[in-house]
DSSP file (Angstrom, degrees, kcal/mol; ACC not computed):
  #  RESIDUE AA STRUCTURE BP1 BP2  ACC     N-H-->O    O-->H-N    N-H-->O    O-->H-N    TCO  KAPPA ALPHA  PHI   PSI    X-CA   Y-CA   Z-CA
    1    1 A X              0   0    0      0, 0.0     2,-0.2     0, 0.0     0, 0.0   0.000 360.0 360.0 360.0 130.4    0.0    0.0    0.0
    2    2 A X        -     0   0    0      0, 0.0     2,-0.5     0, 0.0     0, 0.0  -0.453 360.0-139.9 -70.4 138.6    1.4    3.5   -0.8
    3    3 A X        -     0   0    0     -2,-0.2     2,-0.3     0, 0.0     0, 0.0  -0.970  18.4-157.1-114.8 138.5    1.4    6.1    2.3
    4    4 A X        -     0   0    0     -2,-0.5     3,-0.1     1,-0.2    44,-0.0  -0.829  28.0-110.7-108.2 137.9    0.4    9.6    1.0
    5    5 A X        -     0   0    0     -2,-0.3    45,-0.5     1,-0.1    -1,-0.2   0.154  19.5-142.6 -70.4-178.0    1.5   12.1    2.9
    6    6 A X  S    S+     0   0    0      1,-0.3    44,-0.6    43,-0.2     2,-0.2   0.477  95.0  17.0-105.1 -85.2   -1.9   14.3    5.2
    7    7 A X        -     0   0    0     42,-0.1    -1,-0.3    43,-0.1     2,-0.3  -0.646  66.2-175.3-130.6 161.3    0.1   17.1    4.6
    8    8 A X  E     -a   52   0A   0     43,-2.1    45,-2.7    -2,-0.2     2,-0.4  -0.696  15.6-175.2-109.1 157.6    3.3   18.7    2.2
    9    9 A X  E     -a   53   0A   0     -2,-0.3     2,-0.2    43,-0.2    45,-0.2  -0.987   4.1-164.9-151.0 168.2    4.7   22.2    2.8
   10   10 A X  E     -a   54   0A   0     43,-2.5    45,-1.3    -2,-0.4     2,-0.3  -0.897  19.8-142.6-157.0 170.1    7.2   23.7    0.7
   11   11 A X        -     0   0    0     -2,-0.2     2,-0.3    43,-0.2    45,-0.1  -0.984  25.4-137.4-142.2 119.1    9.4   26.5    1.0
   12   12 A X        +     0   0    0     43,-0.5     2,-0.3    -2,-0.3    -2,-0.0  -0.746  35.1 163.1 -70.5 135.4    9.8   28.4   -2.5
   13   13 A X        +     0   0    0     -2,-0.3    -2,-0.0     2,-0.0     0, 0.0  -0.975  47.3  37.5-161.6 131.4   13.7   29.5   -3.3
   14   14 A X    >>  +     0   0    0     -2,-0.3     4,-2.5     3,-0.0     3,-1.2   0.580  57.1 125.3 109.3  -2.9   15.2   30.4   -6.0
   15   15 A X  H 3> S+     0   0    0      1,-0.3     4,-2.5     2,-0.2     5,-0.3   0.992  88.3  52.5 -69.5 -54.2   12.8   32.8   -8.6
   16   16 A X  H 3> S+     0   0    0      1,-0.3     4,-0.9     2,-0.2    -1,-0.3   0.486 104.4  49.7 -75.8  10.9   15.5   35.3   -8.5
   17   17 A X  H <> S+     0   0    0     -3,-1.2     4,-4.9     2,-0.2    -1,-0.3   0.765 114.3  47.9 -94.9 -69.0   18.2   33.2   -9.4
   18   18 A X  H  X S+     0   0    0     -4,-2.5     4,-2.0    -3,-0.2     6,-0.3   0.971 104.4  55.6 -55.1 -54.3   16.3   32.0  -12.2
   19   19 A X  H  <>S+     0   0    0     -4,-2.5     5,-1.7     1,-0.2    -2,-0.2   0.821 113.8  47.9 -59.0 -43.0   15.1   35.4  -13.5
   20   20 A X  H ><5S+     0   0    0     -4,-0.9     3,-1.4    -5,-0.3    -1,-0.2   0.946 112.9  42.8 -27.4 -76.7   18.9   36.2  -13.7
   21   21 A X  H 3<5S+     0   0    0     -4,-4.9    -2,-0.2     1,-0.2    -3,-0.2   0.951 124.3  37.5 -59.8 -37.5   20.0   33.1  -15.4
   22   22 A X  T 3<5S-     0   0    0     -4,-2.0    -1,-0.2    -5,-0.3    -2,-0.1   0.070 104.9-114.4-106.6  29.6   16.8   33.2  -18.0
   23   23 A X  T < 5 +     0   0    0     -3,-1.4     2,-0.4     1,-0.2    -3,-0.2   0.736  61.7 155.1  56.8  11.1   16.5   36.7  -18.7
   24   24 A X      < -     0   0    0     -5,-1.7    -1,-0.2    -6,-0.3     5,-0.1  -0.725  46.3-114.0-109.6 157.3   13.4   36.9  -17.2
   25   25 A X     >  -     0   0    0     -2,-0.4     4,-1.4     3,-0.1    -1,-0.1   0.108  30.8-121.3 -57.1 172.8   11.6   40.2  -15.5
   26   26 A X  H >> S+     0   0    0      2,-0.2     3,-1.5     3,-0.1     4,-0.6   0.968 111.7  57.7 -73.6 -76.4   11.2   39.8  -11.7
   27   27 A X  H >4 S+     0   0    0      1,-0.3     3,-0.8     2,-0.2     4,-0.4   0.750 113.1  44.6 -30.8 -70.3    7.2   40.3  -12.1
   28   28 A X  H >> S+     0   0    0      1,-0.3     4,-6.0     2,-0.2     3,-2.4   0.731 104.9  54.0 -54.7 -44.9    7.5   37.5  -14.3
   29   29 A X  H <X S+     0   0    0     -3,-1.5     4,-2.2    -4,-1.4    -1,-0.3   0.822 108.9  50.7 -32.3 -76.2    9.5   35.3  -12.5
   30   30 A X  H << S+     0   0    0     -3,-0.8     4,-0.3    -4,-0.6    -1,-0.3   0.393 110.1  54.2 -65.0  -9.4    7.2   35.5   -9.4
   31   31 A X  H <> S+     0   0    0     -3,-2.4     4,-1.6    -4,-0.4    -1,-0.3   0.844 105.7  49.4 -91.0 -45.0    4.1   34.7  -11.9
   32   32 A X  H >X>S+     0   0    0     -4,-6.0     3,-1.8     1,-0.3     4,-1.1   0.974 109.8  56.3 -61.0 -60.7    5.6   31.6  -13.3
   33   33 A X  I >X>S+     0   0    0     -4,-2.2     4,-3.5     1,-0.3     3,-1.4   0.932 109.0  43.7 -29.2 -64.7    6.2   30.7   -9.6
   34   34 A X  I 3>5S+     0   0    0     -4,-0.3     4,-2.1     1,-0.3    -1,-0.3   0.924 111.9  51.7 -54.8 -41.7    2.5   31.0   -8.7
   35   35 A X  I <X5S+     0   0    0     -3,-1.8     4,-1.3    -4,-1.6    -1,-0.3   0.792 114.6  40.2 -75.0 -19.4    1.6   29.2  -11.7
   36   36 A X  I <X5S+     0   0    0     -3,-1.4     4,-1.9    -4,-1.1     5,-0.3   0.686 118.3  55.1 -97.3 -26.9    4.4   25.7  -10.7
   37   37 A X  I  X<S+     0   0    0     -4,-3.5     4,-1.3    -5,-0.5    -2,-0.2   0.957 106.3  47.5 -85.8 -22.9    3.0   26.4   -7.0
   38   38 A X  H  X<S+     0   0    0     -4,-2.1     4,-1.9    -5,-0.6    -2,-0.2   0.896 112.6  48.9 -64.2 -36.7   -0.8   26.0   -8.4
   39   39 A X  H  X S+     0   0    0     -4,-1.3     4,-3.2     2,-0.2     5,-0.3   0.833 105.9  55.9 -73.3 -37.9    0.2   22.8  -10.2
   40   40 A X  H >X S+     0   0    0     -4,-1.9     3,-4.9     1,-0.2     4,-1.2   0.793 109.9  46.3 -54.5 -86.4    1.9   21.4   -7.0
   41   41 A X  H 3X S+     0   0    0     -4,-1.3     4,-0.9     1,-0.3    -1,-0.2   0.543 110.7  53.6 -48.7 -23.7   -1.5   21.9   -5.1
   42   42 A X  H 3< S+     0   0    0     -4,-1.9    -1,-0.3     2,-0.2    -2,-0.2   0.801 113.1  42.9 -49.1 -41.8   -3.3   20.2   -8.1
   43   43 A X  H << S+     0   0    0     -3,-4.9     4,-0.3    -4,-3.2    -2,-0.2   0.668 112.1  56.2 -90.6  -3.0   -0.9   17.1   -7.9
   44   44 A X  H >X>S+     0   0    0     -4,-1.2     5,-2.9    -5,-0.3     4,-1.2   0.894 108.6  44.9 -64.5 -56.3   -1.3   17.2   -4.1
   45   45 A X  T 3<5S+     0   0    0     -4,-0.9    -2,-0.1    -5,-0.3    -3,-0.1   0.408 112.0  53.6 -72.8 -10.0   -5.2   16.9   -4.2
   46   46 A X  T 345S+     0   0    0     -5,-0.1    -1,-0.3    -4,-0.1    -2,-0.1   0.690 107.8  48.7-109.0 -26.4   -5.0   14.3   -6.6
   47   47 A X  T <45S-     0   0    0     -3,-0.9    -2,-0.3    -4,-0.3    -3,-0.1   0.686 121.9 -96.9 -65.9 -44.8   -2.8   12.3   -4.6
   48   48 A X  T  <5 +     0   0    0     -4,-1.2     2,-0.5     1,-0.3    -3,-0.2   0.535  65.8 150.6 106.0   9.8   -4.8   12.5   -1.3
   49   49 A X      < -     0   0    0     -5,-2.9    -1,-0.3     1,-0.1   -43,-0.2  -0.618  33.2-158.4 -79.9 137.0   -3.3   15.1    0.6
   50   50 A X  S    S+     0   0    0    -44,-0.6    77,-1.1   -45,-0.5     2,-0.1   0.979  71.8  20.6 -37.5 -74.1   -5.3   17.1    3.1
   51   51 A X  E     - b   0 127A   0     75,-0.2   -43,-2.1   -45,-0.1     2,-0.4  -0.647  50.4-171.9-130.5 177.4   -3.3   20.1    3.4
   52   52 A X  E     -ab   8 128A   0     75,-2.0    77,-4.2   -45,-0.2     2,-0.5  -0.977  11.1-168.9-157.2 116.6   -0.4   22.3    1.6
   53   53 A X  E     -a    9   0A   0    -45,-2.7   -43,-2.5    -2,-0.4     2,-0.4  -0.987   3.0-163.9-124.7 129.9    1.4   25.3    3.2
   54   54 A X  E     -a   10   0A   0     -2,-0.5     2,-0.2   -45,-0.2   -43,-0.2  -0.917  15.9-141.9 -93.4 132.8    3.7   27.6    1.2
   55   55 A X        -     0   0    0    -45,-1.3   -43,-0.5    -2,-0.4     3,-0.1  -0.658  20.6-178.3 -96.9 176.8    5.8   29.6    3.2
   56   56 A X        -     0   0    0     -2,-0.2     2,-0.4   -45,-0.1    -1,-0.1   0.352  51.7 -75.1-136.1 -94.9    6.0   33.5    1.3
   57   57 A X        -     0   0    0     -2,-0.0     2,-0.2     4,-0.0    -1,-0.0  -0.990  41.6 -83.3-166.1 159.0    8.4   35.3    3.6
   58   58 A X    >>  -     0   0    0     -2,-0.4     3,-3.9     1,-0.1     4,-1.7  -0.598  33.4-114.5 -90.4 161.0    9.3   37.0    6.8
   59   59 A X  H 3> S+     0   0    0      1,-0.3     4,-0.7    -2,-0.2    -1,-0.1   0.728 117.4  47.8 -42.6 -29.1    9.0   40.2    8.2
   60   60 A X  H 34 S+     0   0    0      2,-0.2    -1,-0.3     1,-0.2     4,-0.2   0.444 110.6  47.7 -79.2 -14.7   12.6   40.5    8.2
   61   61 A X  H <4 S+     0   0    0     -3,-3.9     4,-0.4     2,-0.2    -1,-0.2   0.752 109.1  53.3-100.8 -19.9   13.3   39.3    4.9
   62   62 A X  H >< S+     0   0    0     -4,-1.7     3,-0.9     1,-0.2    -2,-0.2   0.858 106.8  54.6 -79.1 -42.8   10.5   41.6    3.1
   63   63 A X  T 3< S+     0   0    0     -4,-0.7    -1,-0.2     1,-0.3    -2,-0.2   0.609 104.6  53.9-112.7 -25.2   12.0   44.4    4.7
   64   64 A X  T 3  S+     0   0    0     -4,-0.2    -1,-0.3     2,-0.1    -2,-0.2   0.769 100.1  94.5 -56.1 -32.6   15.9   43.5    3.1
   65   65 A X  S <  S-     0   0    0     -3,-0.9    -4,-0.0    -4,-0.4    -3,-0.0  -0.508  89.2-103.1-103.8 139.4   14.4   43.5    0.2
   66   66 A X     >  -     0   0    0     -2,-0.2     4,-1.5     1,-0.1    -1,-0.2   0.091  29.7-128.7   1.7 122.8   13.6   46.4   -2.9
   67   67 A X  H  > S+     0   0    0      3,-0.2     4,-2.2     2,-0.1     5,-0.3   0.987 115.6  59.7 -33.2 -63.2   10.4   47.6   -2.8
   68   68 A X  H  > S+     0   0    0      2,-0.3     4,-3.0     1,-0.2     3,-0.3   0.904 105.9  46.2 -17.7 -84.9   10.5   46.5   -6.5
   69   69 A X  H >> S+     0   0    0      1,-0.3     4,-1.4     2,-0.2     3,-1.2   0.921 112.9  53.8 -23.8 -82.6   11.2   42.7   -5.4
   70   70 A X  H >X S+     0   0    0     -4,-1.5     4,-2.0     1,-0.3     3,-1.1   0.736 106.6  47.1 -44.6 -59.2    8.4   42.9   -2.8
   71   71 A X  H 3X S+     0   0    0     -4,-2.2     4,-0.5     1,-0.3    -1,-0.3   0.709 117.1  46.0 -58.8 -34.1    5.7   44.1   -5.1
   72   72 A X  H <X S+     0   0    0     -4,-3.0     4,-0.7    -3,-1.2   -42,-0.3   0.787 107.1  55.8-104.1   9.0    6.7   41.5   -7.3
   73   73 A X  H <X S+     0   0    0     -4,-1.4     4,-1.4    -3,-1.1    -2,-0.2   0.627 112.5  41.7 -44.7 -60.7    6.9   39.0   -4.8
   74   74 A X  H  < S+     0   0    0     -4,-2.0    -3,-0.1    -5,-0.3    -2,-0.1   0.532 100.9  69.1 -78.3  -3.7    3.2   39.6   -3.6
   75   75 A X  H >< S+     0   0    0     -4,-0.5     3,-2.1     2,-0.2     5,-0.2   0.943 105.9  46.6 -94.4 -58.6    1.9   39.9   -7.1
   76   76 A X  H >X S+     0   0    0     -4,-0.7     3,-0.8     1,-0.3     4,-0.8   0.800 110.8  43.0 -13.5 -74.2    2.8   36.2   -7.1
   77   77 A X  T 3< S+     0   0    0     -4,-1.4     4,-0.3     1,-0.3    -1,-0.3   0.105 116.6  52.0 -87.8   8.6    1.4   34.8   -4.0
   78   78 A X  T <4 S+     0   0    0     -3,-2.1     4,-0.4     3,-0.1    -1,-0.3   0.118 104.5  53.9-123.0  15.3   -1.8   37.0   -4.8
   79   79 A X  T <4 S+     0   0    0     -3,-0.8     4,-0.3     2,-0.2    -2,-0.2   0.602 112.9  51.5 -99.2 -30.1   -1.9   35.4   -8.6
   80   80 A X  S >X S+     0   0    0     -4,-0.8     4,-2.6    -5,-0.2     3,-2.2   0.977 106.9  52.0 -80.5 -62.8   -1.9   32.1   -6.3
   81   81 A X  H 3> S+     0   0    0     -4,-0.3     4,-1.6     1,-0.3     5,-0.2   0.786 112.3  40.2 -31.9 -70.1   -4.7   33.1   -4.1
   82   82 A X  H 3> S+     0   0    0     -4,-0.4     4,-0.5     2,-0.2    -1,-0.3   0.585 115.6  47.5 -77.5 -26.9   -7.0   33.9   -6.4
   83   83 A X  H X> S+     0   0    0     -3,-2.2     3,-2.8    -4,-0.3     4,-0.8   0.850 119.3  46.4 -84.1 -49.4   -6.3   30.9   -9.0
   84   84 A X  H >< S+     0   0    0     -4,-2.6     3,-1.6     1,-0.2    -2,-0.2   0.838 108.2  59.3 -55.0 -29.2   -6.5   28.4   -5.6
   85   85 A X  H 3< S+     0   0    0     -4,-1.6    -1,-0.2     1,-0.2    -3,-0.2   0.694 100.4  52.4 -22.1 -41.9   -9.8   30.4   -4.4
   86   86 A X  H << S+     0   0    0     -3,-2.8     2,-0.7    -4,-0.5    -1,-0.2   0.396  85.4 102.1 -94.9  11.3  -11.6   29.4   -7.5
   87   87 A X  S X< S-     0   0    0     -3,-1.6     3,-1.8    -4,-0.8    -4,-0.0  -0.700  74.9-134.6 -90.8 120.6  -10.8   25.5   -6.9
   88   88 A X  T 3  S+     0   0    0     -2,-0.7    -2,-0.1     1,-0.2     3,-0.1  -0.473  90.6  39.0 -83.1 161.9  -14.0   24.1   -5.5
   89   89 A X  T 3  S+     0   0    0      1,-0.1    37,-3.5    36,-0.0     2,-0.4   0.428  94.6 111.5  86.5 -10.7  -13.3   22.0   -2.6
   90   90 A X  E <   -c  126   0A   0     -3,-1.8     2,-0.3    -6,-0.2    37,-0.2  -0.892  42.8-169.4-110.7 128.6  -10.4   24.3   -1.2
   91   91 A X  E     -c  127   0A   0     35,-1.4    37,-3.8    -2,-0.4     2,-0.5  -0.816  18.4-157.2-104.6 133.6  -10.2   26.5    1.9
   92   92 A X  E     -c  128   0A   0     -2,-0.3     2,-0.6    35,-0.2    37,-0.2  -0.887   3.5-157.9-126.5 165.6   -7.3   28.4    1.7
   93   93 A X        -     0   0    0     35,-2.1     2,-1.1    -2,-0.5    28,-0.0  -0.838   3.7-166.8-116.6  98.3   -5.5   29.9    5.2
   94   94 A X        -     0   0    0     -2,-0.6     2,-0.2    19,-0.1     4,-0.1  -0.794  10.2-171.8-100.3 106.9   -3.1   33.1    5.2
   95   95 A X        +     0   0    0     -2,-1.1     2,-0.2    34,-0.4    22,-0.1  -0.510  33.9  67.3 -85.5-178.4   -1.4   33.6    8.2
   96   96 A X  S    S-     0   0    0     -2,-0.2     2,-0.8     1,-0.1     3,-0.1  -0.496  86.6 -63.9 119.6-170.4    0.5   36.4    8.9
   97   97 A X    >>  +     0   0    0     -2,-0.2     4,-1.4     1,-0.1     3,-1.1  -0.785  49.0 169.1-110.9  96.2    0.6   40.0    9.7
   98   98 A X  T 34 S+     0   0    0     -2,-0.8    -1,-0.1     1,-0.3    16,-0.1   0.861  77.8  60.6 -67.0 -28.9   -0.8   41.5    6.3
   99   99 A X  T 34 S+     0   0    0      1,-0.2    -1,-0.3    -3,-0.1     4,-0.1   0.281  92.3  71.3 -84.2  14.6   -1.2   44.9    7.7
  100  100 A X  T X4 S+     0   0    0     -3,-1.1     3,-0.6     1,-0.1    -1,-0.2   0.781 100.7  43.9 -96.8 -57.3    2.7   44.7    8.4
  101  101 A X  T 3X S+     0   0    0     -4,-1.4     4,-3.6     1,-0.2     3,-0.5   0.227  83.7 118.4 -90.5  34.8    3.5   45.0    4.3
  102  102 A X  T 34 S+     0   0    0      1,-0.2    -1,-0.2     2,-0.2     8,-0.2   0.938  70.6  46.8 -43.1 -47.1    0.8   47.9    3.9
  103  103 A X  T <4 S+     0   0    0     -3,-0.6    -1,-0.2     1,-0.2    -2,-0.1   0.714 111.3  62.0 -76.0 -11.8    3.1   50.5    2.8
  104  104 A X  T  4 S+     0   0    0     -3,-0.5     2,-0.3    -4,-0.2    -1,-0.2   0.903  99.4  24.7 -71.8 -71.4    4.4   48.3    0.6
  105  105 A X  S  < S-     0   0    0     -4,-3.6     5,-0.1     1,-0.1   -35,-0.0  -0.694 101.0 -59.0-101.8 177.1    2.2   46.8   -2.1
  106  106 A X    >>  -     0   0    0     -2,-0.3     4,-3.8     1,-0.1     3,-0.7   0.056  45.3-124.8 -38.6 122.7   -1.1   48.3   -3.6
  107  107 A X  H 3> S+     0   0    0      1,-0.2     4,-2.5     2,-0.2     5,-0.1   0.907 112.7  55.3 -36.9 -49.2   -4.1   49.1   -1.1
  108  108 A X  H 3> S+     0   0    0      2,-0.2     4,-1.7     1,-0.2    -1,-0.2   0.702  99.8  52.7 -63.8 -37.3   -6.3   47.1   -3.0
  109  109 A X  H <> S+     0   0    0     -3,-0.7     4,-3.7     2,-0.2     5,-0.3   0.954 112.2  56.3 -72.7 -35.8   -4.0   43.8   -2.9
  110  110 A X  H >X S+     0   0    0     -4,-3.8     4,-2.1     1,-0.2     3,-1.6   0.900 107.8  43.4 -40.3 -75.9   -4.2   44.5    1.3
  111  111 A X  H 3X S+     0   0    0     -4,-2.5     4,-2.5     1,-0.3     5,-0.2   0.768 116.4  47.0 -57.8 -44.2   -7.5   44.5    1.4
  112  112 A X  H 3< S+     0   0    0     -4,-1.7    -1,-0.3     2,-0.2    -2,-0.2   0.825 110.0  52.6 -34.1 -55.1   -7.8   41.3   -1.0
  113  113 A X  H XX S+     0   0    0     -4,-3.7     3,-2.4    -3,-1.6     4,-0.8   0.959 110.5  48.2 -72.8 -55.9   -5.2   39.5    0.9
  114  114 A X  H 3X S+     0   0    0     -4,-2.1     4,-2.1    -5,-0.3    -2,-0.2   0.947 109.2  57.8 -44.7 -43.7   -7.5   40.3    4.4
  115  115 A X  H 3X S+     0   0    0     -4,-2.5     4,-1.2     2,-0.3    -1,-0.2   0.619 109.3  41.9 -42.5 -32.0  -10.5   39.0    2.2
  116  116 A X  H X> S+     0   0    0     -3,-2.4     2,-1.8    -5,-0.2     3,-1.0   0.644 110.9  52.2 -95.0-101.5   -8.5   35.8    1.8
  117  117 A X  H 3< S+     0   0    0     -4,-0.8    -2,-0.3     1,-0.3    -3,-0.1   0.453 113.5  49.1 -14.3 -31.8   -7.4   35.7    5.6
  118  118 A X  H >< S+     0   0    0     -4,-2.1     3,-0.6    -2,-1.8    -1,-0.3   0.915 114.5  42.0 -72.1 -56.3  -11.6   36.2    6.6
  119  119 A X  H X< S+     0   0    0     -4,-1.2     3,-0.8    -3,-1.0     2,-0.6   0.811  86.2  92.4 -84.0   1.5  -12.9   33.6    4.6
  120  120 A X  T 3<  +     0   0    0     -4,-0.8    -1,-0.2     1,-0.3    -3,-0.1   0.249  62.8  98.7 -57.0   9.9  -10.4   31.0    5.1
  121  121 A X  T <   +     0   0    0     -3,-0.6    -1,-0.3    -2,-0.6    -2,-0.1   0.254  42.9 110.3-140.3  41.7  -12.3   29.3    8.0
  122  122 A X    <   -     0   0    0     -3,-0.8     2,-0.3     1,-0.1     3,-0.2  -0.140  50.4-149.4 -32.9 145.8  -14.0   26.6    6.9
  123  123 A X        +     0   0    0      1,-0.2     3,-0.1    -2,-0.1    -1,-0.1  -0.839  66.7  44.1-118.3 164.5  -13.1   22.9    7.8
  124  124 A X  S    S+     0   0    0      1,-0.4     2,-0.2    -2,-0.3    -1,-0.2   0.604  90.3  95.9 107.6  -0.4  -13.4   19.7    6.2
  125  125 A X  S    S-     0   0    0     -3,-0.2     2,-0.7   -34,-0.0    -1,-0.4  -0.476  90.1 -75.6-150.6 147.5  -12.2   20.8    2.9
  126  126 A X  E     - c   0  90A   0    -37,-3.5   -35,-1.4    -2,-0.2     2,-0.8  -0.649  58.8-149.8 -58.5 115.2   -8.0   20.7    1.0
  127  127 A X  E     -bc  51  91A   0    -77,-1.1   -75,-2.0    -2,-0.7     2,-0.4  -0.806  22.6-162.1-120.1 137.8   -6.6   23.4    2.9
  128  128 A X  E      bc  52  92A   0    -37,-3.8   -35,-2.1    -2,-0.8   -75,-0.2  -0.706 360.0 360.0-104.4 138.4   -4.1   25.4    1.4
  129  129 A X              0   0    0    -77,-4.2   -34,-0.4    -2,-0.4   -76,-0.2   0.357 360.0 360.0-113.3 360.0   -2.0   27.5    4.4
C-alpha cells in the first residue's frame, strides 16, 4: 500500500536566481512561480493530501528587500490566491501580519489578501495555508 502524505509544505527559493540566469523580469519570474505552486497543489489533491502550506516570507526578509522585489513577490502569492480560491473544494488559510506590508504593495491587494485571511475558516475541505 502506498502512504500519501496528510500534509506537504514547501518553502519556495530560488525565482530570482532563475530570472537572472533566463533573462526573465522579476514580475514575471514571481508569476511563473504562482503558476508551478498551483500545479503542486493540483498534484497534491489528486494524490490525497489534506493540506499544503507555502511559506511566502518573513517580516525580516520583506523588509531586506527592494520595494520593487516585494511588489513583485506579492503579485505572485496574490496570482496564487486567487487561481487556488476558484478550486472548489479548497479552503485556503493566510497567516501572517498583512497589515505589516501595507506601505508596501497596492491598497487594493491589502484588502484582497485580508479577504482571503476572513474567509479561510471553513473545515473539512483541502486546505491550502
Amino acid at each position: 500500500m502506498d502512504r500519501i502524505p496528510n500534509h506537504i509544505a514547501i518553502i519556495p527559493d530560488g525565482n530570482r536566481r532563475k530570472a537572472t540566469r533566463d533573462s526573465i523580469s522579476i514580475q514575471d519570474i514571481y508569476l511563473i512561480g504562482a503558476e508551478k505552486g498551483i500545479d503542486v497543489i493540483n498534484w497534491c489533491r489528486e494524490l490525497g493530501v489534506k493540506h499544503w502550506s507555502g511559506y511566502g516570507a518573513s517580516h525580516e526578509n520583506i523588509l531586506k528587500r527592494p520595494s520593487e522585489q516585494v511588489i513583485a513577490m506579492f503579485g505572485g502569492v496574490l496570482k496564487l490566491c486567487r487561481e487556488v480560491a476558484k478550486i472548489p473544494g479548497i479552503v485556503l488559510h493566510i497567516f501572517g501580519d498583512i497589515t505589516g506590508i501595507s506601505a508596501t504593495i497596492p491598497s487594493d491587494w491589502k484588502e484582497e489578501f485580508l479577504e482571503f485571511q476572513r474567509q479561510g475558516q471553513s473545515e473539512g475541505k483541502f486546505v491550502v495555508h
